[in-house]
C-alpha angles and dihedrals in degrees: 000000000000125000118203111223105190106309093335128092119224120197114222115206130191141174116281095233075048086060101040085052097055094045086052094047093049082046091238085127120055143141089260090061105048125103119254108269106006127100124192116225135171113199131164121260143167121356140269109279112232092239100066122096108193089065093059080102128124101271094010106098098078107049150007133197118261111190119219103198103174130039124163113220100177135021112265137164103272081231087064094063084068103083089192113103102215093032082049091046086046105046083044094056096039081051098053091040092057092050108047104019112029105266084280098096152027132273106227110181095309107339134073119239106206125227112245089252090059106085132121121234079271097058093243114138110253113176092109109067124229107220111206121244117250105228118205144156118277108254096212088057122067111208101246116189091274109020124065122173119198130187139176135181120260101261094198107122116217092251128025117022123050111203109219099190142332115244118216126203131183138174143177101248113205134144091269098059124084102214096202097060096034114065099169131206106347109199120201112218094207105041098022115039109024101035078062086244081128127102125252089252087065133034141157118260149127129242118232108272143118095273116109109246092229090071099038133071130185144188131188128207109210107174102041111143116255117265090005120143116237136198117207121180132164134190130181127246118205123203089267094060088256105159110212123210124290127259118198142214121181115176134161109233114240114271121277121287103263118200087212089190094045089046082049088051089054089048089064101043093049093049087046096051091040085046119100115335109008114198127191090271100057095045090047091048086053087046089054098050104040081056094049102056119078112263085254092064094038082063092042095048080044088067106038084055090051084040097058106010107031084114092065081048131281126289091254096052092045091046094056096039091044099039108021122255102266080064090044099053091048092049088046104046102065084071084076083073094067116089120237086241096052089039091061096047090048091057080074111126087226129027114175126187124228127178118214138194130225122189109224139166114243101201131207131192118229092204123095118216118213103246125236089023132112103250110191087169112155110262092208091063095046115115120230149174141211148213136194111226119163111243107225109215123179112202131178116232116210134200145129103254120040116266126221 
């Protein structure tokens, strides 16, 4: 407030608990009057510095007012604090438009519609980000030496992107591969798996777990090769051909199925045929059965020899001396197929085979899809359906006393 003494302006100061008093007393502040959620309130806080000269007054030495003009008592929409109709439309559509597209577009019931300055190098709207998928093994399902079972969480937002579909692709990883030209099988969700195109060796489904099905896809390898490496990697696909970023496995199958007593049983008979005279019979019938076995159990019959006759000499030295070395070579080289990792673990004294069961859903789509056409449906909106079936698995156990 300001009073005019002659041609001069004074301005006239008083407290701000003065000011809301007033306002109450001439009814210019009521209930009626204050905004949603918020409450006015005037307490006292800090004290008075030293320095200061306008408190060296009578009772002003302790204390000093300290306003507190906002407090939020509930939780409300920032936009609801503006009591404006078109400033609160605009600040809640600027708000929506900075959280799910971008702020470069606008949020219409649960899309977002893309300014015309918000498009990639390929001309494809992208104010609505596409987040990329996390790919990761199934924890229900232990990877066995055939049998892999990968899941990720559904990445559509409620509002902005549509995923179309989720792109797999696997390879066979070895040192004669190169990884960036070879990109292996590449496995569509939504055409492939769960329209049943797949193979029997791969299918569409979901592990037992807490997650809702309708967040969570699945897919489970059943005819990998034992102590391969694999390389696993998804991307998500939106209903304008947009391609997210890529999200990678890589995992070494478990070792090869060994049957430990047969592998015992082909110990003997080799001893017994390299043992004493050996005729052409006898070295063409080793030869025979050292080919025959997997490279895992030619390991494994290596060791029971060395285990009970190395004193008659080991199973190298008697190969080359009983069947020449050119047959040799070709029996011993296949040892170089065995990993380091299975070959010490096939150095156990026991290794005992079990087969468990896991119960999974093996899931179908009932849509049909029209064929030779691109198809950018919605994959959230696609109706399945889903059947238990139990997962056989074998696995080798391996220690270095028998179990029960």
């Amino acid at each position: 407030e300001t009073t005019e003494l002659g041609n001069k302006k004074e301005l006239k100061s008083m407290p701000f608990i003065t000011y809301l008093s007033g306002l109450l007393t001439a009814q210019m502040l009521s209930d009626d009057h204050l905004i949603s959620g918020v409450e006015i309130h005037c307490e006292e806080k800090g004290r008075c510095p030293s320095t200061c000269h306008l408190c060296r007054r009578p009772g002003k030495e302790q204390l000093s007012p300290t306003p507190v003009l906002l407090e939020i008592n509930r939780v409300v929409p920032l936009y609801a604090l503006i009591q404006d109709n078109d400033t609160r439309e605009a600040f809640k559509g600027a708000l929506m438009s900075s959280y799910w597209c971008s702020g470069k577009g606008d949020v219409i019931e649960d899309w977002c519609r893309c300014d015309l300055n918000a498009f990639d190098e390929n001309g494809l709207p992208n104010c609505s980000p596409l987040p990329p998928p996390v790919l990761r093994l199934s924890p229900s399902v232990e990877p066995s030496s055939t049998v892999v079972s990968l899941e990720w969480l559904d990445v559509q937002p409620a509002i902005g992107t549509k995923v179309s579909d989720y792109v797999l692709q696997h390879k066979k990883v070895d040192e004669y591969t190169d990884t960036d030209l070879y990109t292996g099988e590449s496995l569509s969700f939504a055409d492939d798996l769960l329209s049943g195109l797949a193979t029997s060796c791969v299918a569409a489904g979901r592990s037992h777990g807490d997650v809702p099905e309708t967040s969570l896809y699945s897919v489970i390898f059943k005819c990998l090769e034992p102590d391969g490496l694999y390389k696993f990697t998804l991307y998500a696909v939106d209903t304008r051909g947009r391609h997210s970023e890529l999200s990678t496995v890589t995992l070494r199958t478990a070792c090869p199925l060994v049957d430990d007593s047969k592998a015992e049983e082909i110990a003997d008979k080799i001893y017994n045929l390299y043992n004493g005279y050996t005729s052409g019979k006898e070295q063409q019938t080793a030869y025979n059965t050292l080919m025959e076995v997997s490279a895992s159990m030619l390991f494994r019959v290596q060791h029971h020899y060395n285990s009970h006759y190395e004193k008659f000499g080991d199973f190298v030295w008697r190969s080359e001396d009983e069947l020449g070395p050119r047959k040799a070579h070709l029996i011993l080289r296949r040892l170089e197929k065995v990993s380091s990792h299975c070959s010490t673990l096939l150095r156990s004294a026991y290794i005992q085979s079990r087969t468990e069961t896991m119960p999974y859903l093996f899931c179908r789509s009932e849509e049909v899809r029209p064929p030779g056409v691109v198809w950018y449906s919605i994959l959230k909106d696609t109706k399945v359906t889903c059947e238990e079936k139990m997962v056989s698995m074998l696995r080798n156990t391996y220690g270095e006393s028998k179990g029960r």
